[in-house]
Phi, psi and omega in degrees: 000114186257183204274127153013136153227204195250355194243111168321135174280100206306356168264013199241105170289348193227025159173177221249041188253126171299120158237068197245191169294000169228069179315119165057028178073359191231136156317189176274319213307324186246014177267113148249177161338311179284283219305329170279327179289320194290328184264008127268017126304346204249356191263327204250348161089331181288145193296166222253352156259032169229185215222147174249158186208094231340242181303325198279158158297214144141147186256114169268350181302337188278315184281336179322314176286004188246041169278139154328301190281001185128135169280320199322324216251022186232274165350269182308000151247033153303131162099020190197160187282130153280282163057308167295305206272312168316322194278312181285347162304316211237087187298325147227127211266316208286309175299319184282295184318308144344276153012289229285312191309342176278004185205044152269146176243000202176175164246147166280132190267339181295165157238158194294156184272355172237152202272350184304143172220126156263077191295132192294338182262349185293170189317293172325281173308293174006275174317312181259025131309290166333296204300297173319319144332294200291305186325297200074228147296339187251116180207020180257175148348068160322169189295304178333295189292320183287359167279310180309304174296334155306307196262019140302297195297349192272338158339278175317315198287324194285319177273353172277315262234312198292301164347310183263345171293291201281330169100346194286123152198082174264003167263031190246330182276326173306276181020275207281315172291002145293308232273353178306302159292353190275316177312293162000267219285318169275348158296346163303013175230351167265359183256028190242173171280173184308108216217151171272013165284305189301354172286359178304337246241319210294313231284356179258197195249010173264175183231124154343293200265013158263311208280349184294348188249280168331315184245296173284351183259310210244322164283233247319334189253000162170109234268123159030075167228162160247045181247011192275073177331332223248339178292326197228042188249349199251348232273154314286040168280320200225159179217074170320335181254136191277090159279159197251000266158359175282101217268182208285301175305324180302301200288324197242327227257321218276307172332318181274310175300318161335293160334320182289318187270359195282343166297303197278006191285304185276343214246316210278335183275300174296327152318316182294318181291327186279337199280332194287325156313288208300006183247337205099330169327308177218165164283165165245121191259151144006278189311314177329329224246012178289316175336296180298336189287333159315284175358268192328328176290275185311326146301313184300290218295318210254010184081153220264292196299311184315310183310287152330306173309325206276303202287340151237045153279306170358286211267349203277345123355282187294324186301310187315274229282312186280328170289337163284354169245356192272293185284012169238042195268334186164012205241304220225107169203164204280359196241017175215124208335133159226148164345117198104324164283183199275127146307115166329160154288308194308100181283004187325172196232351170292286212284032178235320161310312180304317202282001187227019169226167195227090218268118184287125187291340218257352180233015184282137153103327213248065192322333182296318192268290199336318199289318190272344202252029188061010191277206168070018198279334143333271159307313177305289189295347166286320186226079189264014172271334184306127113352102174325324153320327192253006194296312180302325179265024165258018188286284176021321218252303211274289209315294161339290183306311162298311176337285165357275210279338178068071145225166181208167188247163168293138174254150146192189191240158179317340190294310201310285218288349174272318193279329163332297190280316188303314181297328190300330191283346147292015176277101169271339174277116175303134197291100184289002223230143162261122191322331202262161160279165165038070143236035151252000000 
């Protein structure tokens, strides 16, 4: 993601960001998270010891350790517009907005780089009054959901433990497809404040606290945009937004090969972290370093090569299983908005989430399937701090508010959204249509 200029980038409806062969400033070998974090702080402009809130300024440093939700997620957006991350955080609004008037320091005279608008009567606020209501005071973890995610993980311990008994591996392929659902299921805890459920997330060759950036700062709050990392992460494997500039291997060739490369992904990522340390580039945390203690486990019982070997089947296992249910979960099919296509006029940033997921009919409603397989995808982004668990019982709430609003979210069923995403990726033409029905 590279910093802001004076000249739009003309395939980009919702800012001035280069999405060329130099992504964020960075090659692919070495493009992080951070890399996303630093070039939107330096695209949103605000100085680097404060914070944006739709107009206003603020110095959060003195409240970052009493924040609710965690100080980490207060740190890593020092110097950049929140505005988006504030709003889907906080499902009642009334105490922090209290807060927040002790540590403004100023007006932004700028205008914000995003196009999102909250209007106290819009599409959004609304909605998310209503959810707060049904809601009440409780919107964290249920007894459930932390039960589920236990016995996912115990899954994983038992089919990792045979795996390193026996040597097979076809119990390296269990492995990895528990340890695939188990990851699934914790991100509904990594978008919460700091909890040890979310290091479950670690136990993959991915990192909890880059997807806390990557994934919850920046694709959740803008969804297949180019301000979305998760849009352009894949970026010159795969090129999801329908450009005219899409050369001839990109448009035919990459549906196919992709399937190929879905193994190395995750193996390939976790390489990039250690060389980006051992060079300097990011720190390494704890949780980083679980991967190698599989290794290490698996290498003892089985010899250093079986081992190594047992251990990327694992993970190479787990790459397969999580990129196939991640990229056909709700994002990428030709009838649901990607950068470049026509925007609702309603900039509202809910109808700007409806127009850019796609909700899988065979798993609405259902946390068990919802948790492991992303469903339920709708209400995650709109409200990704609810508990997967407490989620089915707001469509009531979403139905309503669209009727309302004469807006609708997308439906399709999965055979649609797997054949989808492979067509999105030939897509060069742009959708002149806005994706919801009747939300002109």
């Amino acid at each position: 993601m590279g910093g802001g200029g004076s000249n739009p980038d003309p395939q980009s409806s919702y800012a001035e960001f280069r999405v060329q062969n130099n992504i964020w400033g960075a090659k692919f070998l070495d493009r992080t998270s951070w890399d996303w974090l630093k070039g939107k702080g330096k695209d949103d402009s605000v100085p680097s010891h404060l914070w944006r809130i739709h107009d206003g300024l603020y110095d959060l440093e003195e409240f970052a350790s009493r924040h609710p939700g965690g100080e980490s997620w207060i740190r890593i957006t020092r110097g950049s517009d929140i505005t988006e991350a504030f709003e889907a955080s906080h499902v009642h609004p009334d105490v922090p907005e209290g807060l927040l008037k002790k540590y403004r320091v100023g007006e932004a005279t700028w205008p914000r780089r995003s196009p999102f608008t909250f209007h106290p009567q819009g599409f959004y606020r609304t909605l998310k009054k209503r959810v707060g209501e049904r809601l009440g005071k409780e919107n964290g973890p249920t007894w459930k959901s932390r039960l589920f995610q236990d016995l996912l993980l115990v899954a994983f311990l038992l089919a990792f433990l045979r795996a390193a008994v026996t040597g097979a591996r076809l119990w390296a392929v269990v492995t990895g497809t528990c340890l695939a659902l188990a990851i699934n299921y914790a991100h509904n805890f990594f978008h919460m404040r700091d909890n040890v459920r979310m290091y479950v997330f670690d136990l993959s060759c991915w990192s909890s606290r880059e997807w806390r950036i990557s994934h919850a700062l920046s694709h959740h709050l803008f969804p297949n945009t180019i301000l979305d990392a998760e849009i352009i992460m894949f970026y010159p494997f795969l090129d999801y937004l329908p450009r005219a500039s899409k050369g001839f291997l990109l448009k035919y060739f990459s549906r196919i090969y992709i399937n190929f490369l879905f193994p190395i992904f995750m193996p390939l990522d976790l390489t990039k972290r250690y060389l980006n340390a051992v060079v300097g580039k990011q720190s390494l945390h704890p949780e980083n370093l679980l991967p190698l203690a599989e290794l290490a486990i698996l290498a003892f019982s089985r010899g250093f090569g079986e081992g190594l070997s047992l251990w990327m089947w694992i993970h190479g296992s787990c790459s397969v299983v999580f990129l196939i249910i991640g990229l056909t979960a709700a994002h990428h099919h030709e009838d649901i908005f990607h950068d470049g296509d026509r925007p609702s006029p309603d900039r509202d940033w809910g109808v700007g989430q409806l127009q850019a997921i796609g909700e899988r009919t065979e798993v609405m409603g259902s946390p068990w399937l919802s948790g492991i397989t992303f469903g339920d995808h709708i209400l995650h982004h709109l409200f990704p701090t609810v508990d997967a668990f407490r989620l089915p019982a707001l469509y009531p709430v979403l139905e309503e508010t669209c009727r309302e609003f004469h807006v609708q979210f997308n439906r399709f069923t999965y055979p649609e959204l797997v054949i989808g995403m492979y067509r999105q990726t030939g897509r060069t033409v742009t959708n002149p249509k806005i994706p919801i029905s009747n939300c002109e």
